[in-house]
N, C-alpha and C positions, 0 to 999 in steps of 0.2 A: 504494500500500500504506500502509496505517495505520502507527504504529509500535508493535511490540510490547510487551506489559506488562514480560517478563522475557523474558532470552534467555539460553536453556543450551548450553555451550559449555565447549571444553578453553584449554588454556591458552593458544591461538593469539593474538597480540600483533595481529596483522594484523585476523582478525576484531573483534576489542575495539575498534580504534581507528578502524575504519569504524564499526562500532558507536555509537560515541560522536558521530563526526561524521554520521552521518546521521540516527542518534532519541537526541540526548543524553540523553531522558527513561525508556529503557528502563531496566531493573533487569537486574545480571548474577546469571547464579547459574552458578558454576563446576562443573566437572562431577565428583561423587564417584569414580565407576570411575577417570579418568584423575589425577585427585587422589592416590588411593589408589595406583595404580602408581608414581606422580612421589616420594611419602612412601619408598615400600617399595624403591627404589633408592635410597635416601638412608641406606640401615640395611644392618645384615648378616643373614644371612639368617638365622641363630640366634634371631634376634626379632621376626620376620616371625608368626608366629603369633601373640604375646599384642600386635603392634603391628596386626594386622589385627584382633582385636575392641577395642583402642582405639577403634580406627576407625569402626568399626560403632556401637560405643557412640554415637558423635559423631552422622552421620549418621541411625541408625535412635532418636534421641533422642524423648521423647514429643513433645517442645516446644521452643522456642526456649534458654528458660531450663537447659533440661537438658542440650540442646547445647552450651552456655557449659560449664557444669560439668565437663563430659567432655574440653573440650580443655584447660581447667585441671587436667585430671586426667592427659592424656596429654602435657601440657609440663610436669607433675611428672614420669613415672615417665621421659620417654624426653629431654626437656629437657638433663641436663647432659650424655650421651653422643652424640649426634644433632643438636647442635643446627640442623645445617640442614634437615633431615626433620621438625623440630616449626614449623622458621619457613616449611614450605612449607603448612602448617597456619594457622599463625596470623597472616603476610601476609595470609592470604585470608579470614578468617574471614566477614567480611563476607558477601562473594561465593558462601561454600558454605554458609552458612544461609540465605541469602533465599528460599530455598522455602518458610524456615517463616511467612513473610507471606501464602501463600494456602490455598486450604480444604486440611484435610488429608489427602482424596480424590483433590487433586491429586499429592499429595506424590512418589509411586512415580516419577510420570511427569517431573518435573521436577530431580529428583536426578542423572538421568544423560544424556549424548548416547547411551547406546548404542540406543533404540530407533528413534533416526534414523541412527545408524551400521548398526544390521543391515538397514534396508532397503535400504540401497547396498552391503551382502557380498556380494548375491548378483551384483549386477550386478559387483563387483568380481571375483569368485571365478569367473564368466565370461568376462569380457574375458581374465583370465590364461591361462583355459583354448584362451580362439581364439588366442591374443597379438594382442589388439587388435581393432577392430570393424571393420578396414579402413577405412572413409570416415568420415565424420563423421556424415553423413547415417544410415549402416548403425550407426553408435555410438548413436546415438542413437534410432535405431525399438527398438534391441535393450535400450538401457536403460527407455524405456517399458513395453515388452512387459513385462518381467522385473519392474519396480514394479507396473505393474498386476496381475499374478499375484500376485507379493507382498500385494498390498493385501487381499487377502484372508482372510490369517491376522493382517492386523493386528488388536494388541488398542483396545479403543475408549478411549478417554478417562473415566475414572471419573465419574461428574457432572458429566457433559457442562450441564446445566444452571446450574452454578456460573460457567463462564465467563464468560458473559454479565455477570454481578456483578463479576466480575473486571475484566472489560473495561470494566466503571463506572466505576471504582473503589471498589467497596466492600470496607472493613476487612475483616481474618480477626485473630481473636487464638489464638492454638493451635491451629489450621485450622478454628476454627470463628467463622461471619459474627457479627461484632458490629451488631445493629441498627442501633441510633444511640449515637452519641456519650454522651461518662458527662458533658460539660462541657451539651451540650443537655439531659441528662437530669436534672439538679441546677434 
């Protein structure tokens, strides 16, 4: 296996650090859903509304640049009361904007685990139902079976033809391909 451009993922210390030891060149990008739960137990739930479109703000930001702004805007308003729900924010800032390094197309997909979380519900939400698949062997035809059904309502990958670029390495500035270089360009 190649090693991945970016890899999306929760805040699993165990993943990250295989991660790192085995493509230390992969980009992380932390996963917004599970971000956003980790924030929203950190507060009371009186302020769970106007701290969830903070939030959104941050994430659904046009740009890179606007994402900055917004978490300087919600380690002002939520900062002196909270302050460990803005530093589970701003620890990572990094890590939860690197999406906005690829085309914008991508974005949707790369902001969350949860599309790779819902194809394994169903086989989860099975196994609970048998209690368990009995054998290993029968665990695992039964998880097959259940993703390949699945596979069917999966959604596709927005510009699908972008990848390829990606997997270049070719630049995105505000999710869109910068040709060449402004330093070649001069």
């Amino acid at each position: 296996m190649t090693a991945p451009v970016l890899a999306v993922g929760d805040g699993a210390l165990g993943f990250w650090g295989a991660l790192r030891e085995v493509f230390p060149a992969t980009r992380e990008q932390r996963c917004w859903f599970h971000k956003i739960t980790n924030v929203l137990s950190a507060m009371s739930k009186s302020v769970h509304p106007g701290a969830k479109e903070a939030l959104a703000e941050i994430w659904n930001a046009e740009d890179h640049r606007h994402a900055l702004d917004a978490v300087k805007a919600f380690e002002a308003a939520y900062g002196a009361k909270f302050p460990k729900a803005v530093s589970k924010i701003s620890d990572d800032v990094a890590e939860l904007l690197a999406f906005y390094d690829y085309p914008a197309e991508h974005w949707i997909h790369l902001r969350t685990t949860n599309p790779i979380e819902s194809t394994f519900a169903s086989v989860r939400h099975r196994t609970k139902v048998t209690k368990g698949p009995g054998s290993r062997a029968a665990g695992l035809a039964m998880a097959f079976k259940l993703i390949e059904s699945a596979q069917a309502r999966w959604r596709a990958v927005n510009a699908p033809h972008l990848v390829a670029l990606v997997r270049a390495g070719a630049r995105f500035e505000r999710g869109v391909l910068i040709e060449r270089d402004e330093v070649t360009a001069a």
